[in-house]
C-alpha positions as CSV (number, residue, x, y, z in Angstrom):
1,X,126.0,42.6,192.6
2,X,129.1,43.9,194.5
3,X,129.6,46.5,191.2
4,X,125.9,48.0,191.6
5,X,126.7,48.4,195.5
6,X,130.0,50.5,194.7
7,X,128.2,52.7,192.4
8,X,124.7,52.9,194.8
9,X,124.7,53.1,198.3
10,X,120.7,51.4,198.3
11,X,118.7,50.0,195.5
12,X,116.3,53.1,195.7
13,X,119.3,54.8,194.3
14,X,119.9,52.8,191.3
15,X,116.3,52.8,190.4
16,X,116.1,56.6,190.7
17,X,119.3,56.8,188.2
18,X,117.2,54.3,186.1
19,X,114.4,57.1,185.8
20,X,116.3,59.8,185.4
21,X,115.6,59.2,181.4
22,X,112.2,59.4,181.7
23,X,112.0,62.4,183.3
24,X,113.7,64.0,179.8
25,X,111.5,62.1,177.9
26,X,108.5,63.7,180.0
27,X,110.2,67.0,179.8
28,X,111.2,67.2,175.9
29,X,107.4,66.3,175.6
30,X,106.3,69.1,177.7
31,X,108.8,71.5,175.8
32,X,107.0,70.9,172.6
33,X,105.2,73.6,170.6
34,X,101.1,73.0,170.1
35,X,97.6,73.1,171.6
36,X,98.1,69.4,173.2
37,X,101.0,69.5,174.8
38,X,99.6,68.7,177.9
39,X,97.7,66.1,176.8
40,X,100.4,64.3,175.1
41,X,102.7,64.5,178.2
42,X,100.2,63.2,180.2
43,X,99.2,60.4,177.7
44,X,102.9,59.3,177.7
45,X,103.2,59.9,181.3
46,X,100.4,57.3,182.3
47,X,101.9,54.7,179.5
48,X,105.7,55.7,181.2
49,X,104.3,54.9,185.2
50,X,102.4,51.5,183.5
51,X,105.0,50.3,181.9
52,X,107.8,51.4,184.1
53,X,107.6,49.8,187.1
54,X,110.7,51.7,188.7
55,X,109.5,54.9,187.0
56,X,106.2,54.7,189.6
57,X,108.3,53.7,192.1
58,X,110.7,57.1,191.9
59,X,107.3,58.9,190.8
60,X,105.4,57.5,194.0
61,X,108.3,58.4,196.6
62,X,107.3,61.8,198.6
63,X,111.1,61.8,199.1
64,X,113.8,61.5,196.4
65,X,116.9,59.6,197.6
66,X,119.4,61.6,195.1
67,X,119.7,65.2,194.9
68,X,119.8,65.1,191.3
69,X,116.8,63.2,191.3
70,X,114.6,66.0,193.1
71,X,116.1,68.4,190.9
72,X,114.8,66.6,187.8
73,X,111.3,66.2,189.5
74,X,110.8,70.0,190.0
75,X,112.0,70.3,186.7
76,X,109.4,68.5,185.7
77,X,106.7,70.0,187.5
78,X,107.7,73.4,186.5
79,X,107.5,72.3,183.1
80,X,104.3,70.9,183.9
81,X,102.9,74.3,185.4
82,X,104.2,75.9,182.3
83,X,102.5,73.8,180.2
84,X,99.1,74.2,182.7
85,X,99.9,78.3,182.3
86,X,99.9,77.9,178.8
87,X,96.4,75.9,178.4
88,X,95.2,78.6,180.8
89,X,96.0,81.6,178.6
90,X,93.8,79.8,176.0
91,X,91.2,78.7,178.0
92,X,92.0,75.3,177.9
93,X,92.0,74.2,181.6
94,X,89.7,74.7,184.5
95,X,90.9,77.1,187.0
96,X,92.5,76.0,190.1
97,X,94.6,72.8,188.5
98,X,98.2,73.0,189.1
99,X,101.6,71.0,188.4
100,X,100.6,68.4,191.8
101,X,97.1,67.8,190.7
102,X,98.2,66.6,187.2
103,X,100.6,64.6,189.1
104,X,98.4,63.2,191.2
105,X,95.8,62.0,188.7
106,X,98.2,60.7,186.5
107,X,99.6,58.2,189.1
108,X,95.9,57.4,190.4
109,X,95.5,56.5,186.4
110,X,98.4,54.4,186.0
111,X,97.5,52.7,189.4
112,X,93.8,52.3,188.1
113,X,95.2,51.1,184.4
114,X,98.0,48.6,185.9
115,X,95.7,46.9,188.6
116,X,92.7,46.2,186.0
117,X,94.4,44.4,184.0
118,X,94.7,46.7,181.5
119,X,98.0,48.4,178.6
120,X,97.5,51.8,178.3
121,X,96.4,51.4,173.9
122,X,93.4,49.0,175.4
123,X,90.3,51.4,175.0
124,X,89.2,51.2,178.5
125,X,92.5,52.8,179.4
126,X,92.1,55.0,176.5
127,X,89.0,56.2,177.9
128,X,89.8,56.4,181.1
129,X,93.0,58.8,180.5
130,X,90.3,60.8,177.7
131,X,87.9,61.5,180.8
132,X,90.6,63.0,182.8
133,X,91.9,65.2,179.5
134,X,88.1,66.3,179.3
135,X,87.8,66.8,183.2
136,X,90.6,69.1,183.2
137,X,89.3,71.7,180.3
138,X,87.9,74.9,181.2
């Protein structure tokens, strides 16, 4: 206990260290060349925030505790709006979504997936995450 409290000055610091690899794992998704970029990120995002406790928690928090940990959020969220730009220039996404709206509906999934009892592969999930996808195209 004493060793985690030289290295973090509160718990909400450890946990955002904790996350910091699933925001390059959201990232290196969001990077990826294809037409369903966006829909894999957000896939994996929901199954991330499910099965990550502490990655919700650092996702949920209107205000990072670490520096480096707001960094790699915007990084994220630009990442996101890239991805959302390119779906655009296809005609893939219905105007007026941006980075925070993703964001937002991704945590109200994982909330809705987590509290019904439900893994993100069971089909309800599935469907649930599929409606979203379909919501979201132009």
């Amino acid at each position: 206990m004493g060793t985690v409290y030289r290295h973090f000055a509160t718990v909400e610091e450890l946990e955002e260290t904790l996350a910091w690899d699933r925001f390059d794992e959201l990232g290196a998704l969001l990077d990826a060349d294809g037409d369903d970029v966006l829909a894999h990120a957000i896939e994996a995002h929901v199954r991330l925030m499910v099965d990550d406790p502490v990655f919700e928690r650092v996702m949920g928090r209107p205000d990072p505790h670490l520096e480096e940990t707001g960094r790699r959020r915007d990084a994220l969220l630009t990442r996101v709006d890239v991805a959302l730009a390119r779906a655009r220039e296809r005609g893939d996404l219905r105007p007026g979504v941006d980075a925070g709206d993703v964001v937002l509906l991704v945590c109200g999934l994982a909330y809705a997936v987590r509290h019904g009892g439900l893994r993100p592969d069971d089909p309800q999930a599935r469907l649930a995450v599929r409606v979203v996808l379909d919501g979201l195209r132009g």
